[in-house]
N, C-alpha and C positions, 0 to 999 in steps of 0.2 A: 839863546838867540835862534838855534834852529828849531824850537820846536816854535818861539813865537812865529818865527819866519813860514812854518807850513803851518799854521793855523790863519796866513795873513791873509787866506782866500776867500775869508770869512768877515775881513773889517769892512765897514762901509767908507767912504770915500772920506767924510771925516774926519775917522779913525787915521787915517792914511798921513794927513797933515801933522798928530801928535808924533807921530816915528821919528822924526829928527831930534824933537826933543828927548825924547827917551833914550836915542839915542847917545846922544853929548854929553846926558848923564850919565851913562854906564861909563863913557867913555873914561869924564873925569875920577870916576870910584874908582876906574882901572889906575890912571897914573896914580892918586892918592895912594892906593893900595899897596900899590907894586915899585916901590923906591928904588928896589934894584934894579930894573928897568929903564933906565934913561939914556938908552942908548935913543941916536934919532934912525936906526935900521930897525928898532923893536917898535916904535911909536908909527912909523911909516905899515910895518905889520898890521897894528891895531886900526890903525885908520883905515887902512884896505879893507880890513874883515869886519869894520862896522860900516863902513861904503855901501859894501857888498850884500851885507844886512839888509840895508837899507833899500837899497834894487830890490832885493828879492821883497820886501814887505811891499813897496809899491808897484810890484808888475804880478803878484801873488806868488805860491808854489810851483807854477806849472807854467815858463817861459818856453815862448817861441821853437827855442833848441830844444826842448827834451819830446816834442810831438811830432817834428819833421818824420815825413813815410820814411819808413825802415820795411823794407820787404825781404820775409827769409828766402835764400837762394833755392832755384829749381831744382827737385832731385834728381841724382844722375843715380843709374842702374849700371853697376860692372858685369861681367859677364860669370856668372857660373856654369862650371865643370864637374866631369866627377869625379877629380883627385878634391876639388877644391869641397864636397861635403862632409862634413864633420865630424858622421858618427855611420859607422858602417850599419846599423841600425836605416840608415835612412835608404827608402829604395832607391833605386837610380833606373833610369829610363833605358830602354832596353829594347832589343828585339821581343824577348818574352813578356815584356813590360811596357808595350806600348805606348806613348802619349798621345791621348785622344785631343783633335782637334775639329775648328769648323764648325764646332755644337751641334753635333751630328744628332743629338737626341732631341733636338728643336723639331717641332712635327712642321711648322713655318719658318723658312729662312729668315734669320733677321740679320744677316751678317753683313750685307751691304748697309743698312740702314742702321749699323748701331755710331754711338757716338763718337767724334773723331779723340783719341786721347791726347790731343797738342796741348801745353801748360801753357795755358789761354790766359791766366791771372796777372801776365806779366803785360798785357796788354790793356796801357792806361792813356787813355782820353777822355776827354770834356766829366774830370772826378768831382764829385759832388761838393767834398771834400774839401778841394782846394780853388773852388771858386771862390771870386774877391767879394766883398764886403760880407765876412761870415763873421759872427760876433761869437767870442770864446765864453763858454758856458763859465768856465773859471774866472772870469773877468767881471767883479763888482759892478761897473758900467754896463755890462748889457742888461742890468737888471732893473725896472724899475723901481724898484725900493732900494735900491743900490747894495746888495745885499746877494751874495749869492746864495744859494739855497741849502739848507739847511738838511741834514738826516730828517726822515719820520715826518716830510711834510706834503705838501701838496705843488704841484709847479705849476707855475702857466707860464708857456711862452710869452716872449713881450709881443706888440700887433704887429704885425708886417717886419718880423724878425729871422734871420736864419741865423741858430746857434749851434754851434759844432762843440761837441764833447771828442774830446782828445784825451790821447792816453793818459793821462795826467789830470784829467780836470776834476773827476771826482772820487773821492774815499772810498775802498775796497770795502770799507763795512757799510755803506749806508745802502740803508732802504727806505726808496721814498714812497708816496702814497699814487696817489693819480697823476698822472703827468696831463694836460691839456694842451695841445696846439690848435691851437684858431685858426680859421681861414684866413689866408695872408701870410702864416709864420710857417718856419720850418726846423724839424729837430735830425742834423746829421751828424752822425758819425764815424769820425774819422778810421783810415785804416790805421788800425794798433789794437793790440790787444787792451779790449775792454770788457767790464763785466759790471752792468748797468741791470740795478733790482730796482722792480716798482711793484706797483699794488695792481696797475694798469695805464693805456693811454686809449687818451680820447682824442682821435684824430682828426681834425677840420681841417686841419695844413696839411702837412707832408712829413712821415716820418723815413728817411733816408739814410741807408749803409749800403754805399756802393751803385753800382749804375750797371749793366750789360757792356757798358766800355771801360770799365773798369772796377772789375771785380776787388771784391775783400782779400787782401791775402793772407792777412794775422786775423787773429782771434775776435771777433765781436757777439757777446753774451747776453744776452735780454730775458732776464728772470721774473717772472710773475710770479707773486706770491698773494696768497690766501686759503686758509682753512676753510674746509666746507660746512665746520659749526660756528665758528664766527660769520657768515653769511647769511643774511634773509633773500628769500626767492619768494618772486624773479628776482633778480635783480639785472640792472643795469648791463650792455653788452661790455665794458670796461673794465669790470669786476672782475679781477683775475685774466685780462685779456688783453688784448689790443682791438681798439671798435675805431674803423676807418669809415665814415663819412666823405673825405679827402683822398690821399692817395698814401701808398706803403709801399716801398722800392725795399729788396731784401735783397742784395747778389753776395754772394760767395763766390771762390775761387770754383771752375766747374772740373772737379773731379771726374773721369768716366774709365770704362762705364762701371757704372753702380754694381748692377750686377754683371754675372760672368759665371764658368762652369770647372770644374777640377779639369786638369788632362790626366790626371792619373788619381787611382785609389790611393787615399790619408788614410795609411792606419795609425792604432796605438801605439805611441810614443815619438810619432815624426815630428822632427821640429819647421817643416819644410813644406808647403803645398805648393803643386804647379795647375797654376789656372790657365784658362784656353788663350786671352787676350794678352796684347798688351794693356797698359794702365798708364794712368799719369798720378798712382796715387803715393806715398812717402811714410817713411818711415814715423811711429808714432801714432799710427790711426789704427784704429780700431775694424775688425773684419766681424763677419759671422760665415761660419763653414756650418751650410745647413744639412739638419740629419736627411739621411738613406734608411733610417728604417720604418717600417709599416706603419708605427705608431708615432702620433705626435701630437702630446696633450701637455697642460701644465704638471699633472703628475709625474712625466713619466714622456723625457724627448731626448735625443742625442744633439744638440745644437749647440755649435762652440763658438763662444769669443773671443777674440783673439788679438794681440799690439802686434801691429808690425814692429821689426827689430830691423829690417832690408829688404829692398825689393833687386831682383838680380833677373837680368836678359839671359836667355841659354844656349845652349848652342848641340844641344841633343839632336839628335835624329831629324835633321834639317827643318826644324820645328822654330822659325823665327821667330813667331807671334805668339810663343810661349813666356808666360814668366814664372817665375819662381819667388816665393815668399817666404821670407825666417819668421818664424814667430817668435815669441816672447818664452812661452812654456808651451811643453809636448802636448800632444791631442790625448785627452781622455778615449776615444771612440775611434769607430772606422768611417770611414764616406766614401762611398763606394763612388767608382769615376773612369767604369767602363765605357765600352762602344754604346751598350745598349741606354745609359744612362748616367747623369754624374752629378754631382751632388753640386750645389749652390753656393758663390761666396760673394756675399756681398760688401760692399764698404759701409760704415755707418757712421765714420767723422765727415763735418763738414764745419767751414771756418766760421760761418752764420749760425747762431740758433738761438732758436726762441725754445723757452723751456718752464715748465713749471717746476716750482718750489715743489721741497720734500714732501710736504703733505698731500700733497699732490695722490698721492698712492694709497687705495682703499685698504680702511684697517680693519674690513670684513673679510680678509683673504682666506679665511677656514669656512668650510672645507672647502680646499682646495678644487675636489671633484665630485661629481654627485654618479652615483651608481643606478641603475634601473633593479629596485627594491623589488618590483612587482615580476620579474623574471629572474631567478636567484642562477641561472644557466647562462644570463648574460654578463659578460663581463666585463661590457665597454664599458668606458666613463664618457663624462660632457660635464660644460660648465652646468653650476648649478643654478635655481631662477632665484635664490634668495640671499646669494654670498655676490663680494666684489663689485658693491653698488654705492662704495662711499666714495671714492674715490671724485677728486675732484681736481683737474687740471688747467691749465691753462689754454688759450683758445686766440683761435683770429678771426675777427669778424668783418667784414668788407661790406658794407651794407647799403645799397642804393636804396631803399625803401622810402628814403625821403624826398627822393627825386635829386640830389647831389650829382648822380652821376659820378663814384669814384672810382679809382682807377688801383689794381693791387696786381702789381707784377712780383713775382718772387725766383729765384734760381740759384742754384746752390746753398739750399736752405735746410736745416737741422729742425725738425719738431721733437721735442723729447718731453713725456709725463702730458702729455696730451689726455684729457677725458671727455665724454661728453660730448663734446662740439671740438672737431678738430680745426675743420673753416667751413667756414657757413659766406655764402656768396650768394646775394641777391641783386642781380647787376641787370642792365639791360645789354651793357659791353663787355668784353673783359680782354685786354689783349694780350696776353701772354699769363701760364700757369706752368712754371715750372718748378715745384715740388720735389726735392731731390728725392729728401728720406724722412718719412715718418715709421718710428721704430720705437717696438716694447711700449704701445701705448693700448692701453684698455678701454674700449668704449664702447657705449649703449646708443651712441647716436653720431656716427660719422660716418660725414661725407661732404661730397660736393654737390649743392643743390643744384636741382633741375633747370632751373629758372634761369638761368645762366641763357641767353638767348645765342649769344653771338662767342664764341670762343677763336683767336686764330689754331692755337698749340697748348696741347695741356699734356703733362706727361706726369 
């Protein structure tokens, strides 16, 4: 019954009418069966849980209550000390060990103008989400063939629809093919953790996660998939992409700021960095402490990533707008995080991303680096001109070229395995680009085109 029961998101309407019967059958093989059972407290049991069956077959897998916003709570920062670090290993701030603050190695002040760190996520009005007449992608009804969609296929929105996928509404394994929304319809989804694989979408509606007044707070995943030799070129902007004609709302929760500088030198083996700002970022997310030394090529870089384990307020050398990070595991390397200079730490989770599939990554990656052969006294390397070209990622395309006029706002947004074309914008407007992290992506042709006439903010 339970596995009929989560397959029931898949009966058509029909289908839906036989359920009683099947049901009153099983029911009777049970009393036949079960002679020892006649009690009327065991048969009231059985009639509950085939009731109940019964609901779930007609309202599908994925009822009202299990999609309701659930938002993880704001992270709080305790205060660290230095009885309270762990490993006498770990420096501790100091007269002789100064904590640099201020970004004093910034040649431009930007400290008035960087971003405020308030956990803005929790701040929900007019959610896409939760406006009325949204029809549940899990729901046989909203579909015109009555039928909800199937793994490995093709979707179209119905005409003049908004369908909201909820955490629940479809199977962690399927991959579907092109998705299409036509002018008039819209594809949003809900805040929860989702993780949504296509081939691409072709956008004439609106495809929507989240709003600038109400950001994502959980997890929302949008996977493009396609091999670079299963494709003919050109092809289609779609192909492995998102191709907006219509409009593309992306917000995530706004982490800040992105980046930020050591106040003190990471050496080897610290489990602990303190960077200059406060943050609103939480445990679980992913850093990079960028290298301090001379060289920095794919051969041959100091640059580490890193899980946060806790983020902790200080209370050092009257340094309030210091924080302190645990990490996961010790640093391989040093980062240096003097007066004169200090090393980089950026954040690279974000609750939004758009991401390509595995293949995504050129499986030309040898040699790694190419040497200048014709000076055997030099001995820097560069990329080479004939490796790391298969590579094929995924992309966003925002295309006004047909006179559409569309409109692609993004913030708090994740690009990952990006090649090629990271976003390609040929608009005559554009009102808002905020781009949080594009990271670890390889490409021969990225950017933001020129064409772009009118921008208010792009960062």
């Amino acid at each position: 019954l339970v596995t009929v029961c989560h397959k029931a998101r898949h009966l058509t309407t029909a289908d839906h009418f036989l359920a009683p019967f099947v049901l009153l059958t099983l029911w009777m093989v049970m009393m036949v069966r079960h002679d020892g059972y006649r009690s009327r407290g065991h048969h009231l049991v059985i009639v509950a849980v085939l009731l109940s069956s019964f609901v779930g077959l007609s309202l599908g897998a994925c009822s009202s209550a299990t999609y309701v916003d659930t938002y993880p709570n704001p992270p709080t920062y305790p205060t660290l000390t230095t009885t309270s670090l762990p490993s006498a290993n770990q420096p501790v701030p100091s007269a002789s060990y100064p904590l640099i603050t201020n970004h004093y190695s910034e040649v431009a002040r930007l400290k008035d103008h960087r971003p405020p760190t308030s956990y803005s996520v929790y701040v929900r009005a007019s959610c896409p989400h939760t406006q009325t007449g949204l029809k549940n992608w899990h729901n046989p009804s909203t579909w015109t063939d009555g039928k909800v969609p199937l793994n490995n296929t093709d979707v179209t929105i119905p005409p003049n629809t908004s369908v909201l996928v909820a955490g629940c509404s479809i199977d962690a394994n399927f991959m579907f093919k092109t998705i299409t929304i036509p002018v008039g319809s819209k594809l949003i989804f809900g805040d929860a953790n989702i993780n949504f694989v296509a081939s691409g979408f072709n956008v004439a509606g609106a495809l929507i996660a989240g709003s600038e007044t109400c950001r994502i707070a959980n997890k929302v995943t949008i996977t493009l998939t396609g091999a670079r030799k299963d494709i003919t070129f050109p092809a289609p902007g779609h192909v492995k992409g998102i191709s907006v004609t219509g409009s593309i709302d992306l917000h995530g929760a706004k982490y800040s700021p992105t980046w930020t500088r050591l106040a003190l030198t990471a050496r080897i083996g610290d489990n602990y960095v303190f960077i200059q700002d406060k943050v609103n970022w939480k445990a679980g997310q992913r850093i990079v402490i960028t290298t301090t030394e001379i060289k920095d090529s794919r051969d041959w870089h100091r640059n580490e990533e890193r899980t946060i384990v806790n983020l902790f307020k200080t209370s050092f050398q009257n340094a309030p707008d210091v924080t302190a990070i645990q990490l996961d595991t010790p640093l391989l390397y040093k980062h240096f995080g003097g007066r004169e200079y200090q090393a980089e730490v950026a954040l690279l989770s974000r609750n939004v991303i758009v991401q390509g599939d595995a293949s995504s990554h050129p499986t030309d990656a040898l040699p790694v680096v190419c040497n200048n052969t014709a000076n055997p006294t030099d001995k820097s390397t560069f990329p080479c001109e004939n490796s790391w070209l298969t590579g094929f990622g995924a992309h966003i395309i925002v295309d006004g070229s047909q006179g559409t006029n569309p409109k692609g706002r993004f913030s708090g947004l994740e690009l990952y395995r990006y090649t090629f074309i990271i976003i390609y914008i040929y608009l005559t407007s554009w009102e808002d680009v905020f781009v949080s992290l594009v990271y670890r992506n390889i490409c021969h042709l990225c950017f933001f085109s020129p064409l772009v006439v009118l921008v208010k903010r792009m960062l």
